[in-house]
C-alpha positions as CSV (number, residue, x, y, z in Angstrom):
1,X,-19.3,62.8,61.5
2,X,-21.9,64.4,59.2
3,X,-19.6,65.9,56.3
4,X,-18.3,61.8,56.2
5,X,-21.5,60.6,55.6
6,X,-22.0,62.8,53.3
7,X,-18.9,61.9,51.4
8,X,-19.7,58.5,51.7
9,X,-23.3,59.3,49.9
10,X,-22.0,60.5,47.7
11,X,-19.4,58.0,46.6
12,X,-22.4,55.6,46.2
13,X,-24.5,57.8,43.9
14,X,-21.2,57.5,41.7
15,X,-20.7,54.1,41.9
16,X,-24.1,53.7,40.7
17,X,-23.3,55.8,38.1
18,X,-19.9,53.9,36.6
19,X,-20.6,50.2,38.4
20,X,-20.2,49.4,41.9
21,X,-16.2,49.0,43.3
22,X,-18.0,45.0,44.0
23,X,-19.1,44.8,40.5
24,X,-15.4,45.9,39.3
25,X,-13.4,44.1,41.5
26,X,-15.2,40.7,41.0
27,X,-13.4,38.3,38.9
28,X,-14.9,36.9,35.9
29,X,-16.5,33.2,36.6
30,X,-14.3,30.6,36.9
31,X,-15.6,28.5,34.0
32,X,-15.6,31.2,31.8
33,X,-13.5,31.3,28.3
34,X,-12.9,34.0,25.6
35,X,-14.0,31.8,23.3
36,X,-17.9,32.0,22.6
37,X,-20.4,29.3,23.8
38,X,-17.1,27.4,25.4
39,X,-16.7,27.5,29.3
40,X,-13.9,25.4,31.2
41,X,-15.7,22.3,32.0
42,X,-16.4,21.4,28.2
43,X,-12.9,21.4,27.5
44,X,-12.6,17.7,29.0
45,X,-13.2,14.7,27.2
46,X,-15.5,13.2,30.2
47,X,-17.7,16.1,30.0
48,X,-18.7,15.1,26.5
49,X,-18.3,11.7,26.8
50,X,-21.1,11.5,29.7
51,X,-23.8,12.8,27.2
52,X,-23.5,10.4,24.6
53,X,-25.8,7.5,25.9
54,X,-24.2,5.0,24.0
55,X,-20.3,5.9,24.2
56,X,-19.1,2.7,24.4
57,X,-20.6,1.0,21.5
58,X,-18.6,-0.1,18.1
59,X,-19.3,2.5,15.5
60,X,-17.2,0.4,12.9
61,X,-15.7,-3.3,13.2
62,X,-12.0,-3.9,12.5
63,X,-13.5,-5.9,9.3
64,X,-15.3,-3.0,8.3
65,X,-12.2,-0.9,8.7
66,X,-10.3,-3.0,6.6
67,X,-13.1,-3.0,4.2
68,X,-12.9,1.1,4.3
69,X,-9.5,0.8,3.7
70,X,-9.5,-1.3,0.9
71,X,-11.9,1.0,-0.9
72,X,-9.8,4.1,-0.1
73,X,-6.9,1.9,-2.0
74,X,-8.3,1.7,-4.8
75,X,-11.1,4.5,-5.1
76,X,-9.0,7.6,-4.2
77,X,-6.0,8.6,-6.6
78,X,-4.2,10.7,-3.9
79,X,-3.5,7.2,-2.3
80,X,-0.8,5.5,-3.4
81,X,-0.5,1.7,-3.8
82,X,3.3,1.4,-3.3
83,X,3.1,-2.6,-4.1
84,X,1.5,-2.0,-7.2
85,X,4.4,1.1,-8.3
86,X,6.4,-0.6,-11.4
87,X,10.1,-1.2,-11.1
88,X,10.7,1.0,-13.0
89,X,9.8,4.6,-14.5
90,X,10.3,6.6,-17.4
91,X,11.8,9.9,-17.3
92,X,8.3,11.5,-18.2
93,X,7.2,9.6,-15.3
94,X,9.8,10.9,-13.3
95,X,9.0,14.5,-14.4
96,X,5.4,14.0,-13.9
97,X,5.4,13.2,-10.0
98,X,7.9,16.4,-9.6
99,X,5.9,18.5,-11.2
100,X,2.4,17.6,-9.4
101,X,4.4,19.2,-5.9
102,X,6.9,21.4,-7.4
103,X,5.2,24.3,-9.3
104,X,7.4,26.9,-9.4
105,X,5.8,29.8,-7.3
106,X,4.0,32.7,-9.2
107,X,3.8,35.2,-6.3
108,X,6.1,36.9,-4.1
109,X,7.2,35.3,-1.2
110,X,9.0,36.8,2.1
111,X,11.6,34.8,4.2
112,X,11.8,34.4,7.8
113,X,12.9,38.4,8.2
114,X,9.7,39.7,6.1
115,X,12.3,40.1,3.2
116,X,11.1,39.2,-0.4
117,X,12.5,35.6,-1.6
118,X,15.4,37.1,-4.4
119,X,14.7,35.7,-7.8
120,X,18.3,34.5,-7.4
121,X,17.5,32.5,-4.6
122,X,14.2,30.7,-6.6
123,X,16.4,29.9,-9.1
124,X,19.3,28.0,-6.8
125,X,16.0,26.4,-5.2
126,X,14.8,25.6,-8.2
127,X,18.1,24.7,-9.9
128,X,18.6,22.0,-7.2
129,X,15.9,20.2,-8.3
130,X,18.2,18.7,-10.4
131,X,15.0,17.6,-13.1
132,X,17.8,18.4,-16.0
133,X,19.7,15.2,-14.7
134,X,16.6,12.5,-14.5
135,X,17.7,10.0,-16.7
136,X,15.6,8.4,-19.6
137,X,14.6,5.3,-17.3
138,X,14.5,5.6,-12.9
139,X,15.1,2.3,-11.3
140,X,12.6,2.3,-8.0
141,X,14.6,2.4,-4.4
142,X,12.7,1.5,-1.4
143,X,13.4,2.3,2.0
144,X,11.9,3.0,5.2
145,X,11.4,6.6,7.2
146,X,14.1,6.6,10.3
147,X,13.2,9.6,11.7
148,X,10.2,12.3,11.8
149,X,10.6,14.4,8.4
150,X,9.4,17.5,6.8
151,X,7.6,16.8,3.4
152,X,9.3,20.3,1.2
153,X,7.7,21.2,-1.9
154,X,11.0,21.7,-3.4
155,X,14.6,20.4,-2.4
156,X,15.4,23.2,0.8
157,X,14.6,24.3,4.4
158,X,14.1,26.9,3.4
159,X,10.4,28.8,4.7
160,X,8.7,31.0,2.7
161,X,5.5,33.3,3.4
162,X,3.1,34.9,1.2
163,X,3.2,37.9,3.8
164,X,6.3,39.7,5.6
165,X,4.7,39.9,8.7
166,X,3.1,36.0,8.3
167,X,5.4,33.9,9.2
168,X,3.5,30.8,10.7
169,X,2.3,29.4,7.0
170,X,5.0,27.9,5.7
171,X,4.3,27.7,1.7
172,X,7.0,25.2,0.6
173,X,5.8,23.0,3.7
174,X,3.9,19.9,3.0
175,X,3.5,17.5,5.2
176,X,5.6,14.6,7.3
177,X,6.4,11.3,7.5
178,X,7.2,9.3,10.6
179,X,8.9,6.5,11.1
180,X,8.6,3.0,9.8
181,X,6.9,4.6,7.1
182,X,7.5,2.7,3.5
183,X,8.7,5.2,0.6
184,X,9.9,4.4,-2.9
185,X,12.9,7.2,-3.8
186,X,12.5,8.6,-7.6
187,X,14.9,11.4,-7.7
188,X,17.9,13.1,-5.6
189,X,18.5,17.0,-5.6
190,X,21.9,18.3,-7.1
191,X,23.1,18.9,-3.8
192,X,22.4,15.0,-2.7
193,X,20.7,16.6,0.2
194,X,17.3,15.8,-0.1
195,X,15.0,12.7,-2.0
196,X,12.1,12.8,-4.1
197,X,10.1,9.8,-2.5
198,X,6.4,8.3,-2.8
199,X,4.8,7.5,0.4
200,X,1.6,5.7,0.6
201,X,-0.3,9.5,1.3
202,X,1.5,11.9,0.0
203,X,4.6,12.6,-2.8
204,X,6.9,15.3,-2.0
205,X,10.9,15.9,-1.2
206,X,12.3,15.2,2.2
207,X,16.0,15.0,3.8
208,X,18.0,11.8,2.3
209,X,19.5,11.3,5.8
210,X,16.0,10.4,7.4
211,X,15.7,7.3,4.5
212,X,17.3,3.8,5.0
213,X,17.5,1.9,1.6
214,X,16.9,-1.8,1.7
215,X,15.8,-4.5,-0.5
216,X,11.8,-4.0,-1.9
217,X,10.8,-7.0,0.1
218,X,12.1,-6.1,3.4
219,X,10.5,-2.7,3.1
220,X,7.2,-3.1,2.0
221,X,6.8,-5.9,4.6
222,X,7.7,-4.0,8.0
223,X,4.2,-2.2,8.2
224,X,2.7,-5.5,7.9
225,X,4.8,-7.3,11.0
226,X,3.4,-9.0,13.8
227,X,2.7,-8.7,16.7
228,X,3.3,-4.5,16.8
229,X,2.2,-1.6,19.6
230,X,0.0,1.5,18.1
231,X,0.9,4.5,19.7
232,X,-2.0,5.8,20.8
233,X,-0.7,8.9,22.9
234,X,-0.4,12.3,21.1
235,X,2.8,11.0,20.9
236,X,5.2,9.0,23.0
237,X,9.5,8.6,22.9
238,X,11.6,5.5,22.9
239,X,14.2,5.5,26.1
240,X,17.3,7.3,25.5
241,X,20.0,4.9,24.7
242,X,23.8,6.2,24.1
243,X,24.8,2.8,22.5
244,X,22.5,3.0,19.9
245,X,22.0,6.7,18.9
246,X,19.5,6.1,15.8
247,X,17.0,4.8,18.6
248,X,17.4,7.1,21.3
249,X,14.6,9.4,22.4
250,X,12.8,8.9,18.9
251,X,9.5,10.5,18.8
252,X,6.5,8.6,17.8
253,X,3.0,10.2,17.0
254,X,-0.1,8.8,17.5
255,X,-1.9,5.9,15.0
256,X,2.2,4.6,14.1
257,X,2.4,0.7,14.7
258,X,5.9,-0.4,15.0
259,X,6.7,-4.3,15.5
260,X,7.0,-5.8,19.0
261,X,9.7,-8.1,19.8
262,X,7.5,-9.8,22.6
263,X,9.7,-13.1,22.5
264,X,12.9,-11.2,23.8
265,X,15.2,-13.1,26.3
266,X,14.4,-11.5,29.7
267,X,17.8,-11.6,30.7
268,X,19.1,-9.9,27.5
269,X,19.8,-6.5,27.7
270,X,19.0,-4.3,24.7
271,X,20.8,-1.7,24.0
272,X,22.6,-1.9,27.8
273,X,19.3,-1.7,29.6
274,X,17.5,-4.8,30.8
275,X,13.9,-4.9,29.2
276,X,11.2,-6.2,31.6
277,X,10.0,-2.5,32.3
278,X,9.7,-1.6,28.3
279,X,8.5,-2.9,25.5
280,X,10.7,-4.1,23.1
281,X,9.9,-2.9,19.5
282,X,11.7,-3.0,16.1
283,X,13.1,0.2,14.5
284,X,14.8,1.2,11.4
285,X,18.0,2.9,11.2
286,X,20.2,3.8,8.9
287,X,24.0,3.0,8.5
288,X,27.1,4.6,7.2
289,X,26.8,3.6,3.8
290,X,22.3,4.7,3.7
291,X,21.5,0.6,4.0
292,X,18.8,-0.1,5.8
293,X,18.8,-2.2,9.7
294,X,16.5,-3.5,11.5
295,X,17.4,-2.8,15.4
296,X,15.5,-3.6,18.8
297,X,14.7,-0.5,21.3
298,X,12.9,0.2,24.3
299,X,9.3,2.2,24.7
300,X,8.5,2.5,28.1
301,X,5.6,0.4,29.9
302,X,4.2,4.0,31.3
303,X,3.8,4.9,27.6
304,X,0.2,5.5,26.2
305,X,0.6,2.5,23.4
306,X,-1.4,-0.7,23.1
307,X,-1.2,-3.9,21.3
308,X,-3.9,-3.5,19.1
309,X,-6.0,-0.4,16.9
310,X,-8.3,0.8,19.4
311,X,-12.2,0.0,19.4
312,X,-13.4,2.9,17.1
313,X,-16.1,4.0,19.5
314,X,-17.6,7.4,19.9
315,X,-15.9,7.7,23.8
316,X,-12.5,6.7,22.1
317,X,-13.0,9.2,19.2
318,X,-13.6,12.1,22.1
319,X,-10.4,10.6,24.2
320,X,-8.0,10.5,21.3
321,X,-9.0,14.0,19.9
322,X,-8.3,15.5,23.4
323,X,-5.0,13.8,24.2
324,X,-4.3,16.8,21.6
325,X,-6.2,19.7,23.4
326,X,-3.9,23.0,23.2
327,X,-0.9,21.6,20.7
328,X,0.4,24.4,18.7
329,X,-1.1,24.3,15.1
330,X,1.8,23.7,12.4
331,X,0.9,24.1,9.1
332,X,1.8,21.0,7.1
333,X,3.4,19.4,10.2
334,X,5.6,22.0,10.7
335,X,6.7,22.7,14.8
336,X,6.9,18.6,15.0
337,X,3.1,19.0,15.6
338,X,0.2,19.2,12.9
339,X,-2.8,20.8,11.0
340,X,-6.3,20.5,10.6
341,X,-6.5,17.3,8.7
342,X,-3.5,15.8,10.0
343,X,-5.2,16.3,13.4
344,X,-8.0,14.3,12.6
345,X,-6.2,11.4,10.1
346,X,-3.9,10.7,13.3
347,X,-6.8,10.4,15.8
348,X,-8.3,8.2,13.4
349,X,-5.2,6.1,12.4
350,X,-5.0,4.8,16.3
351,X,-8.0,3.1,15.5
352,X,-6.8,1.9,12.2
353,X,-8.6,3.9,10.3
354,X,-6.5,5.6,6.9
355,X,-7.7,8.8,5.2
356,X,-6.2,10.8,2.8
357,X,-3.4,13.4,3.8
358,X,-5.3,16.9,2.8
359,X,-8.5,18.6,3.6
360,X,-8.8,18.8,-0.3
361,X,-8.5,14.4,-1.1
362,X,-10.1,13.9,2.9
363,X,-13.5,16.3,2.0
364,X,-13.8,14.7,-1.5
365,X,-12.8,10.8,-0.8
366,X,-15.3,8.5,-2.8
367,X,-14.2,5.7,-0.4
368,X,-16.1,7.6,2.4
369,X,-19.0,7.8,3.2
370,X,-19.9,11.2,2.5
371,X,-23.1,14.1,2.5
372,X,-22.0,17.0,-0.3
373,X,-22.9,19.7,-0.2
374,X,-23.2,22.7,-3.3
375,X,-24.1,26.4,-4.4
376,X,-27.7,24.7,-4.7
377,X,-28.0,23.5,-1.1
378,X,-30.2,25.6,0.5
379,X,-29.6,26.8,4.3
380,X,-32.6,24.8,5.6
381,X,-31.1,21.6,4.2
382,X,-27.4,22.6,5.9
383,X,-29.1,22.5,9.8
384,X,-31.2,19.8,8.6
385,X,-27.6,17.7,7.9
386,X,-25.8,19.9,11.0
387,X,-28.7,18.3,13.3
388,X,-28.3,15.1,12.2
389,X,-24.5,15.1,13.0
390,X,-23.3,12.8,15.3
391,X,-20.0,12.0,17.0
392,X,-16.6,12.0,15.2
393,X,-18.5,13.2,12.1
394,X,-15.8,15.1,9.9
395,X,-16.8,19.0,8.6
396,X,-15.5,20.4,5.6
397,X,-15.0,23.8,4.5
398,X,-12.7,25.1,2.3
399,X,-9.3,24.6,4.1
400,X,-10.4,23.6,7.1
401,X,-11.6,20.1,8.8
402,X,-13.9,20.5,12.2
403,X,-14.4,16.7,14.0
404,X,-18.2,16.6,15.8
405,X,-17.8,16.1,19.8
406,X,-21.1,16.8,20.6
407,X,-24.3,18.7,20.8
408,X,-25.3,21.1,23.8
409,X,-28.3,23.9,24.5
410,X,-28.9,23.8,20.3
411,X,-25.3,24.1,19.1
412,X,-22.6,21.6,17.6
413,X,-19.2,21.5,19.6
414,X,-16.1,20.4,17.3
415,X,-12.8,19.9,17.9
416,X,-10.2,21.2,15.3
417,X,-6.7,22.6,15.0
418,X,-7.2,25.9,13.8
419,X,-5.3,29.2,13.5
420,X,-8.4,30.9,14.5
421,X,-12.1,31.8,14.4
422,X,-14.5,34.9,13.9
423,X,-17.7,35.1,15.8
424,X,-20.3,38.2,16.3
425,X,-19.9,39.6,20.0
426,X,-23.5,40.3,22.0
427,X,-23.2,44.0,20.0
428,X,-22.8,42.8,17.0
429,X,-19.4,43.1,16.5
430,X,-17.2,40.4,14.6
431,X,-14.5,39.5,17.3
432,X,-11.4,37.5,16.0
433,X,-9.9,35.1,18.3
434,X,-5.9,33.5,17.3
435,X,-6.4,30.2,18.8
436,X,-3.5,28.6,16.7
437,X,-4.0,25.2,19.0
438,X,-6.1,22.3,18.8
439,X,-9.4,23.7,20.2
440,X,-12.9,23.3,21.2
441,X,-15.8,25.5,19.7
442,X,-19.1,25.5,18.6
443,X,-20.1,25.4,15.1
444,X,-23.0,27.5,14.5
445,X,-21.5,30.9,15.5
446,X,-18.4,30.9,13.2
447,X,-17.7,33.3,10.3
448,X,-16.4,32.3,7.3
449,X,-15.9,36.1,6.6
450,X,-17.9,38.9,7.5
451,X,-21.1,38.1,6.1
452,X,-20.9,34.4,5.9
453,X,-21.2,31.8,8.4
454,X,-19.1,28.8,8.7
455,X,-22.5,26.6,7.6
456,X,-22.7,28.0,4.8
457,X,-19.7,27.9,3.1
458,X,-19.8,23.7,4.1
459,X,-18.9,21.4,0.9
460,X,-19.0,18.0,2.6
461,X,-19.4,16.3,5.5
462,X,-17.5,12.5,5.8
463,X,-18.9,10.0,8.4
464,X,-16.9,7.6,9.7
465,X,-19.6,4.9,10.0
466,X,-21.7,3.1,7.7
């Protein structure tokens, strides 16, 4: 027995020396995350939402939302009035909206297979702009979005990427409309594929098939109907429906009102399903000839909608930025989900609320109410504005929009869709995490680059509130 115990002495003395087997062998704590400051339990909304002792109360009123609105109407140019559009527009007009969107691109850019973009190939993108054949005076054509659609800097699916082996930053992406959404059509492509349209947020060129043209009137008076639902879900879809193709399975994203029908015959059927389990809502399609209808469909009852904008309170703001927890980022909507500030314009369109489309018109927006910040502000007066922060605050740096959640043992927790973040490990170390979702994180460790903190590199911070 002696020479065992020995052997057994002797695998202690080298346990001690490299960690015990117990120390190895025990799994890492169950609320623990990769992410620093972030453990399991803050990645609920509840968790956040039972530290704020006053959740539940307004932050704005739907007057004062209106009132916000109104001001972002006529105070921010990267709004667009479509009501106050003329009938008609030069062809220097014309050319001028093109050319705000479609610069042609001065760097080399890679495809899909990390190939370089062939000069032939810019010049049939290019080509199919068509801006040769604007003539000298554009009549306006109005029509309504039918479908979810990619905003394209230029006239083609095709993706681009500044790097062969980057292939997640689509450069000619821009953004995306949904539908219901009013646009006034300047310009076709040479290939008749694709439309030059105004939307109220953005300008860009999108897929002619996804726009049904109809009279000025109709058009510009369907965001307006009433009674509507708001989806306020990450997103919710209309029941499939064979008879009626254009409605089936349609995907809505959160903050998009769509009429209700809420006078339909119970006995009715629409679209060959009876309707007392759905609610009946009013979509655009479009027919043979592009024209635009007006058509009933069904959303289902279990779908997260309601008949009204949501209370903008500080417990909704944490709800609605959550419902979004861990969705892929897609730069510029791309992979039918969104980016940074499309994130945080769509949880603050269920409550009514409208902000520009890009970090770059959101960060800046006179409408807003809005702390800037410059190369002058020193880092004292950053934390002083960091610890004044409060709920569904909005946090600008360059590129990049961060939306307050909290505040916990001395640092500020945001929620953001991000591709990642840089933080310093206990050594010292900068550690890169690839998050590419809709995340949680503290604030205060994060490294704009390998010197600089995320603080200070801050331009502006927008506040929701008054």
């Amino acid at each position: 027995m002696r020479p065992r115990s020995v052997s057994l002495s002797l695998l202690a003395v080298l346990l001690l020396a490299t960690g015990s087997l117990q120390a190895r062998q025990t799994p890492p704590a169950a609320d623990a995350t990769s992410v620093v400051g972030v453990r399991q339990l803050q990645l609920t909304p509840q968790y956040w939402i039972d530290r704020l002792p006053q959740a539940q109360q307004q932050v704005l009123s739907a007057d004062a939302i209106a009132e916000q609105n109104g001001r972002l109407a006529r105070m921010d140019g990267s709004v667009h009035d479509l009501e106050g559009l003329p009938a008609h527009f030069s062809q220097a007009d014309v050319h001028d909206w093109i050319d705000r969107i479609s610069k042609p691109p001065k760097r080399e850019l890679f495809d899909e297979h990390g190939q370089p973009l062939a000069r032939s190939q810019l010049d049939a993108i290019l080509a199919n702009a068509a801006l040769d054949a604007i003539p000298a005076q554009t009549d306006a054509i109005y029509g309504l979005v039918v479908k979810r659609a990619d905003l394209r800097a230029f006239p083609t699916a095709q993706r681009v990427f500044s790097s062969p082996d980057g292939t997640d930053i689509d450069r000619f992406q821009e953004s995306a409309l949904f539908p219901g959404t009013p646009v006034v059509v300047l310009h076709e492509s040479r290939d008749r594929q694709w439309s030059f349209v105004i939307s109220p947020l953005y300008a860009a060129w999108m897929r002619s098939e996804y726009i049904a043209r109809g009279e000025r009137e109709q058009v510009l008076a369907y965001p307006r109907q009433s009674p509507a639902v708001v989806v306020t879900g990450a997103t919710v879809h209309t029941v499939h429906t064979p008879e009626q193709p254009g409605v089936s399975e349609l995907q809505l994203d959160m903050g998009v009102r769509v009429p209700l029908i809420d006078d339909w015959p119970a006995e009715n059927p629409v679209n060959g399903q009876l309707a007392y389990t759905s609610y009946v809502i009013r979509l655009p399609i479009r027919d043979a000839d592009g024209r635009l209808q007006l058509v009933p469909a069904l959303l289902p009852r279990t779908a997260d909608v309601s008949t009204h904008y949501l209370p903008l309170t500080q417990a909704n703001l944490i709800s609605q930025g959550f419902k979004f927890l861990g969705e892929r980022y897609g730069w510029g909507h791309s992979y039918n989900t969104r980016d940074c500030s499309g994130f945080v314009s769509e949880v603050y369109r269920s409550f009514g609320v409208t902000l520009p489309r890009n970090t770059s018109d959101q960060g800046v927006s006179p409408a807003l109410n809005r702390i800037a910040f410059d190369e002058n502000t020193s880092h004292a007066q950053r934390m002083q504005a960091i610890a004044d922060l409060q709920v569904g605050d909005l946090i600008y740096i360059p590129g990049h929009v961060m939306m307050v959640i909290g505040k916990e043992n001395g640092m500020t927790y945001l929620i953001h869709d991000t591709t990642g973040i840089s933080f310093r490990d206990n050594d010292g170390n900068v550690v890169r995490r690839p998050l590419n979702a809709v995340s949680v994180t503290p604030l205060e460790p994060l490294l704009y680059n390998s010197k600089d903190s995320f603080i200070d590199h801050i331009y502006s911070i927008q506040r929701i509130r008054r």
